[in-house]
Structures are given as C-alpha cells and as structure tokens.
C-alpha positions, 0 to 999 in steps of 0.5 A: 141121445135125448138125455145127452143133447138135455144137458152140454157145455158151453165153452169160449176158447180160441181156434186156430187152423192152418188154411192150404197156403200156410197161413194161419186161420182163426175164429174169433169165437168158439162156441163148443157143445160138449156132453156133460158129464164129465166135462172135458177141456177143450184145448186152447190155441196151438201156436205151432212153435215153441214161442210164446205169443201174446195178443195186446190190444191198445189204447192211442191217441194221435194228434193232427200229425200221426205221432201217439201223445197217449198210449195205454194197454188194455190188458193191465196185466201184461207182463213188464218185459213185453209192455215195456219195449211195446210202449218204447216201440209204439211211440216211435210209430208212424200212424195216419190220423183220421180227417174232419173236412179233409183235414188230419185231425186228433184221433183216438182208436184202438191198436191190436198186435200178436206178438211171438217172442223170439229167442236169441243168445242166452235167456234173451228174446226179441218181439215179432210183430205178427199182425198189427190193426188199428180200428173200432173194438169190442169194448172192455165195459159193455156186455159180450154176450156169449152165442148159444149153441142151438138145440137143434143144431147139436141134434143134427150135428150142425158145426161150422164158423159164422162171420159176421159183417157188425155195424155200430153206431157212434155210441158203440151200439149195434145197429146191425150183424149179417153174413159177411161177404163171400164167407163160408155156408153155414146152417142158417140157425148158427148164422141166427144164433151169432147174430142174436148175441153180437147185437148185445155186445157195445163197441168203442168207436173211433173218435176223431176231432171230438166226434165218435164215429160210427163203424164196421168190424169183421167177427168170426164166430165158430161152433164146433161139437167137441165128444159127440163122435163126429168131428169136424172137418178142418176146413169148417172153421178155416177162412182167412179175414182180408186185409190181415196177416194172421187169423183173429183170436178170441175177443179180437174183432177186424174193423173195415176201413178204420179211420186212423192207420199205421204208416210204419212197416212193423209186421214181421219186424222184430222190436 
C-alpha cells in the first residue's frame, strides 16, 4: 500500500451523475487518483443518449438596450455547423444589461450554453439549448491551477465532491474560496486541497459602463479514487447548482447574481 499511494495519476475529466429527480448532476472538476502503473483512463462524460453535446462559452457585448453589438466564441475551434446557427440565434436574444446608478448600461459578460444536437429527417439536425448562463468566468489567459489529491485522503479512502462559493475582485483575482452553502460534508482536507488551487486561478469580470465588476461564482470540484477496490457511492459527486438547468461541466463555473441577464426563453427550445 505504501509503495501504491508513492506514486498516482492526476487526472481532470468531467463527471456526470443523475440525481433522484432525473435531472443531471455534475461537477465541474474531477480530481482522480489513480494507481500507476499502468495508468488507466478514465471515461469522459456520459450523455445518456446518442446525441452529440457541446459546451460553448461566449463572449458578448450589449448596449444600454440589451441587444448584442459583439459576439465572439471562446472555443475557436467550434465546428461551422454549430457556430454558425449559434451566432445567427444569439444576436436575435434579448438580454437585460447591467445598471450604473440604476440605469441600463453597455455590458460585457460571458454567455455559456450546452448544447445537444437533435436529429431530424435525413442527415440533418437541430440545436437544443439545454442550459444557458450569463455571468463572470474562468478566465482562458490566467492560470487554472489543478487541486491536488491529498496523500492522506487517498490513504483513507477519502472521495467526495467540494463546492466552493469563489469571490473575485474586479481584476479577476480571488479574494476568497469557502464551502458553499448547504453543500455536501466532505473530509476537511479536500475542502482545503480545492480551496488552495482555486485561489490561483484569475477570473474575467463583468464590465458594465466601463467598469469591472467584482463577483461570485459557484464551482464544484470532485475527487474520486478510481482502481483502489473501493468505489465511490454515486451520491458523493451528486448535487445540483441552484438557478440551473442542467449540471456544470468541466472548466464551467456558475456566476451569483451576474449582472447582465438573458431575457429570451431559449432552454429547452431548438435553433
């Protein structure tokens, strides 16, 4: 055991989970031990269907009336058949900008959407808007410095899924990263271990009338022990963010109260 716990994998990958209602329930992170060697590969996110998903994040800009005057994705290499009617949709969206002195001001924020591409006819599809989020993100300069898994959680078989309540500072630095809320009991040295690694990572704030704005975002982090014979009970990793419709991913964070909002009901429509 000494020599096995010496040596393990770090892995990021995404993980998905069903909660009791049906709906699905993700982290944003999972930090897996695994014994090495070999080392094995753990399986990415299960969709549940046949459906191709995609996770897009995007850059927009409103003026003082809501509409989008700029739109850029983040994932440059997003396929052409689902930028495009992406693109075309999004401009038409209504959004509520964020306030200066209580008045409706230009606003630039971040728009993430899961996306499933629903089949119809012969070798055509259409876009499901799945979940839509606007707020402050992760941002694609800066650092994400991965959690460790910590020795003496692996030793004691420790696992379990940390969800942090991160605020930053209109610079996009952490200014703290705490337990959030209501969310589940886990061994105090993952809590710690999440904590340490998220204090690292640099956010991109909302700006609204010129000014960046501090913020909070919800990010859940899972460690789970993958080959040590003890598996992990499916509810470990289970919890659902409030205010979405689906689960986080991997690299998706869930701002609190962001200041600019969609308007338009798009969840669960097809483009």
């Amino acid at each position: 055991m000494k020599g096995l716990l010496a040596c393990f994998l770090l892995v990021l990958t995404p993980c998905a989970a069903t909660a009791s209602d049906g709906a699905p329930s993700t982290s944003a992170i999972t930090v897996t031990a695994t014994p090495y060697p070999p080392p094995r590969q753990v399986a990415g996110q299960n969709s549940g269907d046949e459906n191709p998903r995609y996770r897009t994040r995007w850059s927009v800009s409103l003026d003082a009336a809501g509409h989008v005057t700029r739109l850029e994705p983040s994932d440059k290499t997003l396929a052409d058949a689902v930028r495009l009617p992406l693109d075309k949709a999004i401009r038409s969206w209504q959004f509520i900008p964020g306030s200066v002195d209580g008045q409706p001001a230009a606003t630039d924020t971040t728009l993430a959407l899961d996306i499933t591409l629903v089949p119809f006819g012969d070798d055509k599809f259409a876009l499901r808007v799945d979940d839509a989020r606007t707020g402050g993100d992760v941002t694609t300069k800066g650092i994400r410095v991965p959690p460790k898994y910590p020795a003496t959680a692996i030793r004691h078989n420790r696992q379990g899924m940390v969800v942090l309540k991160v605020d930053y500072d209109p610079t996009g630095h952490v200014l703290a990263a705490n337990p959030h809320e209501g969310a589940p009991v886990v061994a105090a040295e993952l809590t710690t271990s999440a904590a340490r690694a998220v204090k690292r990572w640099m956010f991109s704030p909302e700006i609204v009338g010129g000014h960046a704005l501090a913020g909070s975002v919800i990010v859940p982090i899972c460690f789970e022990m993958v080959g040590f014979g003890k598996p992990m009970p499916r509810t470990a990793c289970e919890w659902v963010p409030p205010g979405a419709h689906r689960g986080l991913h991997e690299n998706d964070v869930l701002a609190i109260e962001p200041a600019a909002k969609l308007q338009t009901d798009v969840v669960g429509r097809t483009l």
